[in-house]
C-alpha positions as CSV (number, residue, x, y, z in Angstrom):
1,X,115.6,109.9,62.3
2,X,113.2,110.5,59.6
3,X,113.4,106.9,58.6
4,X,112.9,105.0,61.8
5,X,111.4,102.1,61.6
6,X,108.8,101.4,64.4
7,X,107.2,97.9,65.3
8,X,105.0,97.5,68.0
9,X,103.9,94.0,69.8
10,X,100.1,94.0,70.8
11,X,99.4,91.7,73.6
12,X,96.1,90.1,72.8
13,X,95.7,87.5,75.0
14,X,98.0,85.3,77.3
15,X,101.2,84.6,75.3
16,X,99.6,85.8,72.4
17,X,99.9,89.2,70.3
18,X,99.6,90.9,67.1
19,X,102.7,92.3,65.1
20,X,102.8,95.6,63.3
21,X,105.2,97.5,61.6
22,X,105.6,101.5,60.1
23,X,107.7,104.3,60.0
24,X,107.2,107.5,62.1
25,X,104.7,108.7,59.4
26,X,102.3,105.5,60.5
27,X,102.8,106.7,64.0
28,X,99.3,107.6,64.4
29,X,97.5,105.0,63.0
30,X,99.6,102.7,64.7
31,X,98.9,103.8,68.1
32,X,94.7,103.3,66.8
33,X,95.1,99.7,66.0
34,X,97.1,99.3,69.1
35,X,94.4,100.2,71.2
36,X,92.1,98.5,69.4
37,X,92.8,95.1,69.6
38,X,94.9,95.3,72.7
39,X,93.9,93.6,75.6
40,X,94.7,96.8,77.6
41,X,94.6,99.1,76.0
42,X,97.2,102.2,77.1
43,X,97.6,105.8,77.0
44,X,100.4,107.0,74.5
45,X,100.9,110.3,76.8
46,X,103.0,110.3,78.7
47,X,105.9,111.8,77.5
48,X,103.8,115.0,77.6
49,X,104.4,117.7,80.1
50,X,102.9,120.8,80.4
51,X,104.3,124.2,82.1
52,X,102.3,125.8,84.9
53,X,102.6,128.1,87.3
54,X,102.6,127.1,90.9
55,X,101.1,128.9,93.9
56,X,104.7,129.9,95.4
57,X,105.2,131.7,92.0
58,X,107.5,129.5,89.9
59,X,107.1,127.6,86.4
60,X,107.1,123.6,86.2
61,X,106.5,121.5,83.5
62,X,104.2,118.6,85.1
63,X,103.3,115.0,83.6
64,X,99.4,114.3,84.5
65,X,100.1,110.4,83.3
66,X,103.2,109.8,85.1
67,X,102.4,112.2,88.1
68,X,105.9,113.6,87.4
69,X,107.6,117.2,87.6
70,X,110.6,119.1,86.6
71,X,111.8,122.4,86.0
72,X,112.0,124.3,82.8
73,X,115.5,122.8,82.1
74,X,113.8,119.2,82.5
75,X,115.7,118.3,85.8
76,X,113.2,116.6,87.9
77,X,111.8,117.7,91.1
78,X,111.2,115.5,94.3
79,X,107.3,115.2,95.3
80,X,105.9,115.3,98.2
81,X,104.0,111.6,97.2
82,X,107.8,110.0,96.0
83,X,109.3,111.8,99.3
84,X,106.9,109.9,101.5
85,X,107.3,106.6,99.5
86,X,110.8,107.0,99.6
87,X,110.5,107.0,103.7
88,X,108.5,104.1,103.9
89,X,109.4,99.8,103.1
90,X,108.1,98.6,99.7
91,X,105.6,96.2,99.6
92,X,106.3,92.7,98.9
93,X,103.9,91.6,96.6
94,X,105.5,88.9,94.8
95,X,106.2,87.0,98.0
96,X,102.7,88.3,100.2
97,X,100.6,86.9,97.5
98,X,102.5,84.4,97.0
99,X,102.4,83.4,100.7
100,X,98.8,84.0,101.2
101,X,97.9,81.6,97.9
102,X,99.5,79.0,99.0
103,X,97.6,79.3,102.9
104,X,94.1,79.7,101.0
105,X,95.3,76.5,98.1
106,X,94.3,79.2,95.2
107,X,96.2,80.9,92.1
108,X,98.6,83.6,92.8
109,X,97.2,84.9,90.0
110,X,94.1,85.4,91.1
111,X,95.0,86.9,94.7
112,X,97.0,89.6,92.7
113,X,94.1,90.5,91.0
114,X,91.4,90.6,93.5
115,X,94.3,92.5,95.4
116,X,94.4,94.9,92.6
117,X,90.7,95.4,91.9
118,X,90.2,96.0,95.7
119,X,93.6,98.6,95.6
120,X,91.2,100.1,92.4
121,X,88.0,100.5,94.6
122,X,90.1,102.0,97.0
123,X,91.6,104.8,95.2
124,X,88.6,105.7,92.9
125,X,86.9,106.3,96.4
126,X,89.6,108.9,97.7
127,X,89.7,110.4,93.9
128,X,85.7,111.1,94.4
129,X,86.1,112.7,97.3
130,X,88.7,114.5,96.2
131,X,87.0,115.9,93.1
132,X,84.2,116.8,95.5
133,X,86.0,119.0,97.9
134,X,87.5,120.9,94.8
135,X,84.6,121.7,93.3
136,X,83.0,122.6,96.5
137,X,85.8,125.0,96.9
138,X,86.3,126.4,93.6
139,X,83.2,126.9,93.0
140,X,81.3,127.8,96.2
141,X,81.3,131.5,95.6
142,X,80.2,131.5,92.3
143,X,77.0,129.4,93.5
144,X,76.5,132.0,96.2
145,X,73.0,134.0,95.8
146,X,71.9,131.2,93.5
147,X,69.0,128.4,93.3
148,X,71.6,126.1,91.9
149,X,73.6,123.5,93.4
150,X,75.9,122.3,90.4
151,X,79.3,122.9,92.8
152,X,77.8,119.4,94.6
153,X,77.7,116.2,93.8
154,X,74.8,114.6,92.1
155,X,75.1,111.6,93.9
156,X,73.2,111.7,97.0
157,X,76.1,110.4,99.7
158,X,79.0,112.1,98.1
159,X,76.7,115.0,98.6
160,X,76.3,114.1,102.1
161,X,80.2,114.2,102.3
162,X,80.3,117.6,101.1
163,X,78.2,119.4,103.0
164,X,79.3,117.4,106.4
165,X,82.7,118.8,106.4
166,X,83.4,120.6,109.5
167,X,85.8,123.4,107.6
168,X,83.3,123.8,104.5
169,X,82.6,127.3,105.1
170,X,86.2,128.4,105.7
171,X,88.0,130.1,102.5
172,X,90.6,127.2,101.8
173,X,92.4,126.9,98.3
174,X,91.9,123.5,96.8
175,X,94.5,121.7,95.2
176,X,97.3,124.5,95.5
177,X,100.8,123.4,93.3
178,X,103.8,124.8,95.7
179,X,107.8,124.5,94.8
180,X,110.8,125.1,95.7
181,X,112.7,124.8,92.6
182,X,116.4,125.4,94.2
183,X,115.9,122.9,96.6
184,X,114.1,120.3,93.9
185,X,111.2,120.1,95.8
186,X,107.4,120.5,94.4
187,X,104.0,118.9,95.2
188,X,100.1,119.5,95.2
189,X,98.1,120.5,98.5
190,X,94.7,119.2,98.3
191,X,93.7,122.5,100.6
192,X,95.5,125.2,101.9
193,X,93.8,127.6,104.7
194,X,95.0,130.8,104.2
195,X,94.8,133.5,107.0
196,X,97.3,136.8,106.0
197,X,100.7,135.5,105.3
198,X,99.8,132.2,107.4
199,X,98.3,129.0,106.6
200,X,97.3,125.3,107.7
201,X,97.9,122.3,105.4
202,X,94.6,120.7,104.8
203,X,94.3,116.6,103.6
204,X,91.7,114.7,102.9
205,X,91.8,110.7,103.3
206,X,89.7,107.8,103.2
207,X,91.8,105.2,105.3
208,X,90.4,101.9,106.9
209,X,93.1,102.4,109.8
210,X,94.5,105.8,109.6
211,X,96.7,105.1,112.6
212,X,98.8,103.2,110.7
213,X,99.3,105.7,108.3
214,X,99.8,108.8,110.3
215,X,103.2,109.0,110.5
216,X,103.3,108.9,106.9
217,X,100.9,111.1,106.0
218,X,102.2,114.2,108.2
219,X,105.5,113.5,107.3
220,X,104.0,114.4,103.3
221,X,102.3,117.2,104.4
222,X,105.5,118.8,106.5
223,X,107.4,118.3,102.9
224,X,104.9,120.9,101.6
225,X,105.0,122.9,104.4
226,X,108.9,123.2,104.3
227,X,108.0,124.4,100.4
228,X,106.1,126.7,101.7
229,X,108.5,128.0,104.6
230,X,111.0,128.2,102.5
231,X,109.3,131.1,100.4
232,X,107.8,133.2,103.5
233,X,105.0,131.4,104.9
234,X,104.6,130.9,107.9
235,X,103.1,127.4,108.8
236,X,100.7,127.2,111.8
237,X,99.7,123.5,111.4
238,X,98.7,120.3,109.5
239,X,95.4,119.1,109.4
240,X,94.5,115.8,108.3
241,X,90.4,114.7,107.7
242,X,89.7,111.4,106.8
243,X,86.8,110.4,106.3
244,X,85.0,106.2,106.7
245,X,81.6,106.9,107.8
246,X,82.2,110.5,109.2
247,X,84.6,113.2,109.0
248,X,87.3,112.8,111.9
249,X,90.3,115.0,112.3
250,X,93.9,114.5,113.1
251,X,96.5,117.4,113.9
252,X,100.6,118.0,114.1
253,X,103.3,120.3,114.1
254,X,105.4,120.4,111.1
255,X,107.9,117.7,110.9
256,X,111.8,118.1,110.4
257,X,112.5,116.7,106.8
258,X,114.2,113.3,106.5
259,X,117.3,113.4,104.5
């Protein structure tokens, strides 16, 4: 395989690309031009896993690009993300926008992309949020006895968000990595409340309508919590916090898995 011959298409504009060809040795530099004059450019990652240790002491090999797992024999693992989507009906985007271009007399095209943009805005929100709460966590302690606030956000609102959080001086583990490698089953926790050998399920979310969601959402969380069962932990609950203009929270009992 020393030889292969690689040629790569680079989509420029539409129905129009560049052409390039090279051998494993040009691998590199192809992958540079690629990006270059693409007109999206792409990451060339993600075959890449790397091993880490989760919380429920095991070794998985996880891909940050594809948001994939497996085990150290490369079978892959069920998430608790894919286990939820798996539960719920695929959106029909094809015939939605399709639908709702024709009732507005505008390009598909362009519904699928404000669509898109808005699904964008959406999930770079949640990600902030996220990022907050981790740092607030992770690094809370270290701040403590200092002047310094460099655990917080900058940004005066997502500051706000922070420091309004109704569990922010508990001791809760941000983003905890559980599995269950016999039964194929892995996924990340974006806080777990630890009290002895006992803990709540903590999640943070940013929904418009959360009620519509719920179901959903604790039936994610209980796949992690059976993880976490499964190796000797008791637990006690699942707590949901989503946050639109204040923090409001939502409680269940763990749900019985789906099979």
């Amino acid at each position: 395989m020393k030889n292969l011959k690689l040629k790569f298409h680079i989509p420029t504009q539409r129905f129009g690309f560049l052409e390039i060809e090279g051998t494993q040795d040009d691998l590199d530099e192809m992958k540079k031009y690629y990006n270059e004059y693409a007109d999206e450019p792409i990451s060339f990652g993600n075959n890449k896993f790397k091993e880490l240790e989760t919380f429920t002491g095991e070794k998985v090999l996880y891909n940050d690009d594809k948001h994939e797992y497996k085990d150290l024999n490369g079978n892959r693992l069920l998430s608790g993300s894919k286990y939820k989507k798996n539960l719920e009906k695929e959106f029909d985007l094809e015939n939605i926008s399709k639908a709702v271009a024709d009732k507005l007399d505008l390009e598909q095209a362009d519904i699928k992309d404000m669509w898109s943009g808005k699904s964008k805005v959406s999930c770079e929100f949640g990600d902030a949020i996220h990022d907050a709460m981790e740092n607030w966590f992770k690094y809370r302690d270290l701040m403590e006895g200092t002047d310094k606030d460099y655990h917080l956000p900058s940004h005066k609102w997502l500051k706000e968000v922070v420091l309004d959080f109704p569990l922010k001086d508990e001791s809760i583990k941000p983003e905890v990595v559980v599995s269950d490698i016999e039964n194929k089953m892995v996924g990340r926790i974006d806080g777990l409340w630890i009290t002895g050998k006992k803990c709540q399920i903590i999640d943070y979310k940013t929904d418009r309508d959360i009620n519509k969601n719920l179901e959903g959402h604790f039936n994610q969380l209980s796949f992690y919590a059976h993880i976490l069962k499964n190796k000797g932990w008791k637990v006690e609950n699942l707590i949901i916090f989503n946050y639109t203009d204040k923090w409001e929270k939502y409680e269940n009992e763990v749900l019985d898995l789906i099979k």
